[in-house]
C-alpha positions in Angstrom: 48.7 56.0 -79.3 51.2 53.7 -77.9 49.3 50.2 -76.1 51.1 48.3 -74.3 50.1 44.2 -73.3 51.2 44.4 -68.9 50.6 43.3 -65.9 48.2 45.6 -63.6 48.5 44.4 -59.6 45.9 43.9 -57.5 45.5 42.2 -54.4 46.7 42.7 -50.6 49.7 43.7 -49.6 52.6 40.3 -49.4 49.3 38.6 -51.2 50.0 39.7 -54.9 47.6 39.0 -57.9 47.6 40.5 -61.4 45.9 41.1 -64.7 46.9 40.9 -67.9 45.6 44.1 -69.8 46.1 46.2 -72.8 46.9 49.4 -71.8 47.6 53.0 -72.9 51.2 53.6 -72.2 50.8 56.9 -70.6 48.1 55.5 -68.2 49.4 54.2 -64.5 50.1 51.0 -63.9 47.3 50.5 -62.0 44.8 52.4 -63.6 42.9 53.2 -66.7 42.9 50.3 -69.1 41.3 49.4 -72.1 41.2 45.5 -71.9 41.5 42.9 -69.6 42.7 39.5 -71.6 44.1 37.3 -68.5 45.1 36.9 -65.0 48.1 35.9 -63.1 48.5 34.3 -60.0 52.5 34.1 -58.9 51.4 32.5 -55.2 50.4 29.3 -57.2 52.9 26.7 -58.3 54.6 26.4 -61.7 52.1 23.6 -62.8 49.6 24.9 -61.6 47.0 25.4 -64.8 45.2 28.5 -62.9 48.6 30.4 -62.5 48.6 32.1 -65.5 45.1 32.0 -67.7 45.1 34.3 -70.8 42.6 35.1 -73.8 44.7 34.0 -76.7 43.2 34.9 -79.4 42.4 38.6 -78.0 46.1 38.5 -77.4 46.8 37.6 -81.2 44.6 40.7 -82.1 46.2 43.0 -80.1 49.9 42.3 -81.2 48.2 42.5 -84.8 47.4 45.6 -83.7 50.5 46.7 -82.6 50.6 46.2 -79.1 53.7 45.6 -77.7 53.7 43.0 -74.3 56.4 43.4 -71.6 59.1 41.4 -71.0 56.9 38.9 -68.1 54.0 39.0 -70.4 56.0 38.2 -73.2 56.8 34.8 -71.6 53.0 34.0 -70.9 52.5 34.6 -74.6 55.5 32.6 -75.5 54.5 30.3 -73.4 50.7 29.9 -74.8 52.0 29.9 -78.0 51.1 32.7 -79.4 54.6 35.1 -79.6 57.6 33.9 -80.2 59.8 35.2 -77.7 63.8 35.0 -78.2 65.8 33.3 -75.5 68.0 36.6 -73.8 71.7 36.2 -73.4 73.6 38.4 -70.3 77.2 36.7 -69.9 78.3 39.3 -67.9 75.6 39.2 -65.3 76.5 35.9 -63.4 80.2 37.4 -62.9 81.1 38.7 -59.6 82.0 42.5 -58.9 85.4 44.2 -58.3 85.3 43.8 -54.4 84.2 39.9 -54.4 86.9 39.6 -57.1 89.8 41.0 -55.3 89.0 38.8 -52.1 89.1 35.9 -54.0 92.5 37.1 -55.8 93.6 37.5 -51.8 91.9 34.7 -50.6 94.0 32.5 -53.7 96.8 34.0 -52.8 97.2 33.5 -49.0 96.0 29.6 -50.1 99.3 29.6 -52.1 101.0 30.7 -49.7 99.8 28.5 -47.1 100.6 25.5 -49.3 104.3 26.9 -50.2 105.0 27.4 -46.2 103.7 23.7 -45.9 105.6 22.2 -48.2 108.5 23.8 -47.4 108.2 22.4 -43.7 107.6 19.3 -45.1 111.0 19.2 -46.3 113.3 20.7 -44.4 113.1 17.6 -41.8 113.5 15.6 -45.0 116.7 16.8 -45.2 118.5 16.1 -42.3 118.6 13.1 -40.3 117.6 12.8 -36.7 120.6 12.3 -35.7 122.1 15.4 -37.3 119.8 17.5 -35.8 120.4 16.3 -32.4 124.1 17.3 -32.7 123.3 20.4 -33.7 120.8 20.9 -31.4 123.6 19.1 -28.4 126.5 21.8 -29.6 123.9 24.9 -29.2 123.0 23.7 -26.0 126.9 23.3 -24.7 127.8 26.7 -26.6 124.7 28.1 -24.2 126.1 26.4 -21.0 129.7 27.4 -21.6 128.9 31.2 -22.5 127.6 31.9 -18.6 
């Protein structure tokens, strides 16, 4: 018989409250169960000492037994000291998707852009004096006047 150490939810709905029992792994979630060694209370704060209580050394038993916890009751008993749990590594999780990725490649892009149309209307005054631009800007204005 597989037994499983989880986390059976009780209390009202938005109002959540569990217990920390060993199980049958066929048995619901809910239901049948052959021991209760703790509770859990996730409306409490972190620090609090009531959040999470737990019968260590029925714990100890039942991994001896061959009990295996799930992954949230595996950090209570890492936490009380009684499994050692190893730290999980998922690099690829904290990446964004193929959508958010592109509008960030388009979003760069126009940025570039933006900066190159800038700069480039930074210097083209540069260039010329004022005074060179006010010719050129006096002959188009006679060419105009002279064409009609």
């Amino acid at each position: 018989m597989a037994i499983n150490i989880r986390l059976a939810r009780g209390g009202s709905k938005k109002r959540p409250y569990y217990k920390i029992v060993v199980a049958d792994a066929r048995s619901p979630r809910d239901g049948r169960f052959i021991e209760k060694i703790g509770n859990y209370n996730p409306l409490l704060a972190k620090d609090n000492e009531q959040r999470v209580q737990l019968d260590a050394d029925r714990a100890k038993h039942w991994l001896s037994v061959g009990a295996q916890p799930t992954d949230r009751v595996a950090r209570f008993l890492d936490q009380a000291g009684v499994l050692e749990r190893s730290a999980r590594n998922n690099p690829n999780k904290g990446k964004p998707g193929e959508k958010a990725t592109e509008r960030a490649e388009e979003r760069a892009t126009k940025a570039a852009e933006a900066a190159e149309a800038e700069a480039a209307a930074k210097a083209a005054p540069a260039t010329g004096s004022n005074e060179e631009t006010e010719q050129v800007v006096a002959a188009e204005v006679e060419d105009a006047t002279s064409a009609s």
